[in-house]
DRENFI-730123 format. One line per 3 residues: number of its first residue (from 0); their letters; for each residue x, y, z of C-alpha. Coordinates in nm, 4 decimals, m for minus. Layout:
NUM	A	X Y Z ~ ...
// end
This chain:
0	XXX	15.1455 5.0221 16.6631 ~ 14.9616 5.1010 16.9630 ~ 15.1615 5.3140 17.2579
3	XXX	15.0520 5.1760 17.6085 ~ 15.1440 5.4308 17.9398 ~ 15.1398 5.3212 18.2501
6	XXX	15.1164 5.5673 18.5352 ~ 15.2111 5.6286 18.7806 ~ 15.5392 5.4751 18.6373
9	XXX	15.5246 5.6356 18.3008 ~ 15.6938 5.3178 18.1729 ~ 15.5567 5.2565 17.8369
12	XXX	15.5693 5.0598 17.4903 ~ 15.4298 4.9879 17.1711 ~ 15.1990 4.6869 17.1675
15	XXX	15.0211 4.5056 16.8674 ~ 14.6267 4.4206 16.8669 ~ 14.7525 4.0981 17.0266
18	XXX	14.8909 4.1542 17.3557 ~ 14.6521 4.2424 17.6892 ~ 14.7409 4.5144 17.8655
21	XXX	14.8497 4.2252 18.1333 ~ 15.0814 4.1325 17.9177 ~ 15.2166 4.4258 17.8781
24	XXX	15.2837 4.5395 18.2041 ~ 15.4561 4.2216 18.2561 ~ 15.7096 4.3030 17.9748
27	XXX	15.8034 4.6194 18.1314 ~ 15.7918 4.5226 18.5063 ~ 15.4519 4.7313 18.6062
30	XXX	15.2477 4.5068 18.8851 ~ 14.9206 4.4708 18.7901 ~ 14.8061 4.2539 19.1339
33	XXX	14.6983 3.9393 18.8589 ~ 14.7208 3.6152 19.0646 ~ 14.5100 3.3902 18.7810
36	XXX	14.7728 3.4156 18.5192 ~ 14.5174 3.6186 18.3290 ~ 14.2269 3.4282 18.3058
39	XXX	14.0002 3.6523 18.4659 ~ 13.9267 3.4816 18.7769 ~ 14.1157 3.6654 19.0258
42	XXX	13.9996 4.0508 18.9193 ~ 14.2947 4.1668 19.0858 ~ 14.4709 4.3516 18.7869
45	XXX	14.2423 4.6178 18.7824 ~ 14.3496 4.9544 18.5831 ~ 14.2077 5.2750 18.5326
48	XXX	14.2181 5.3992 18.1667 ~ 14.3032 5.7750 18.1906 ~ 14.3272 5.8707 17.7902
51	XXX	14.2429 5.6837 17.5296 ~ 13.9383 5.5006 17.6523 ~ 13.7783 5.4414 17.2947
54	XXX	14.0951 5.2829 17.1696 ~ 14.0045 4.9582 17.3962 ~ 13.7606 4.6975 17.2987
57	XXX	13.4768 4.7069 17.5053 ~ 13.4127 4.5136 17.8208 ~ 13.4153 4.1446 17.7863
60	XXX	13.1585 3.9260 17.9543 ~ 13.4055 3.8475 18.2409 ~ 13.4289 4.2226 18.3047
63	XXX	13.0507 4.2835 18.3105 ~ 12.9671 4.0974 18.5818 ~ 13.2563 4.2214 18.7814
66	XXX	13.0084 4.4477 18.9723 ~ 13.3007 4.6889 19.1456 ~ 13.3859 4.8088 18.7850
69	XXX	13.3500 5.1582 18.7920 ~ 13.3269 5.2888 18.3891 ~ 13.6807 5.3462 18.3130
72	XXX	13.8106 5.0236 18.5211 ~ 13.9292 4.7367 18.3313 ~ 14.0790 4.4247 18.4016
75	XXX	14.4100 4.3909 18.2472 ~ 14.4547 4.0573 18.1218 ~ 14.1163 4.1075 17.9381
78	XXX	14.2115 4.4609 17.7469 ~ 14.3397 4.4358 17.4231 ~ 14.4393 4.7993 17.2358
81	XXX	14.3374 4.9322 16.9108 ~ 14.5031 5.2926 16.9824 ~ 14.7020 5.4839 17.2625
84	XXX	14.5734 5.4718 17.5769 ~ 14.7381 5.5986 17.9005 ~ 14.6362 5.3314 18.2413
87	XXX	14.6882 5.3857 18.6034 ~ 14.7594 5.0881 18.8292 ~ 14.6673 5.2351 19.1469
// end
């Protein structure tokens, strides 16, 4: 499985293909900012990958036209893992 780190917490966990990075930060008690309940509306759960950045799927359409995307922001609820990747929430 998958290892997901957030920093700067350094809380972290084992995720399947399934689960959004979102998700995961809820299950360990990381705030990501969401306030759409992950639908992608909001684009307030922004992370910055910091490792690992090929072991995400690439952007989804929702995150493309999020213009304040810099290349290694994502938006949580719309990551899903296929490797370890290390994510800041600041």
């Amino acid at each position: 499985m998958p290892k997901v780190t957030f920093m700067p917490s350094g809380e972290s966990m084992d995720i399947d293909g399934e689960t959004t990075l979102r998700e995961a930060a809820h299950l360990l008690h990381v705030n990501v900012h969401d306030r759409c309940g992950g639908m992608g509306a909001c684009c307030n759960c922004v992370v910055t990958v910091l490792q690992g950045a090929a072991n995400i799927q690439p952007k989804s359409t929702v995150e493309e036209a999020v213009f304040y995307l810099a290349e290694n922001d994502r938006l949580s609820c719309q990551c899903r893992i296929t490797g370890d990747v290390v994510v800041s929430t600041i």
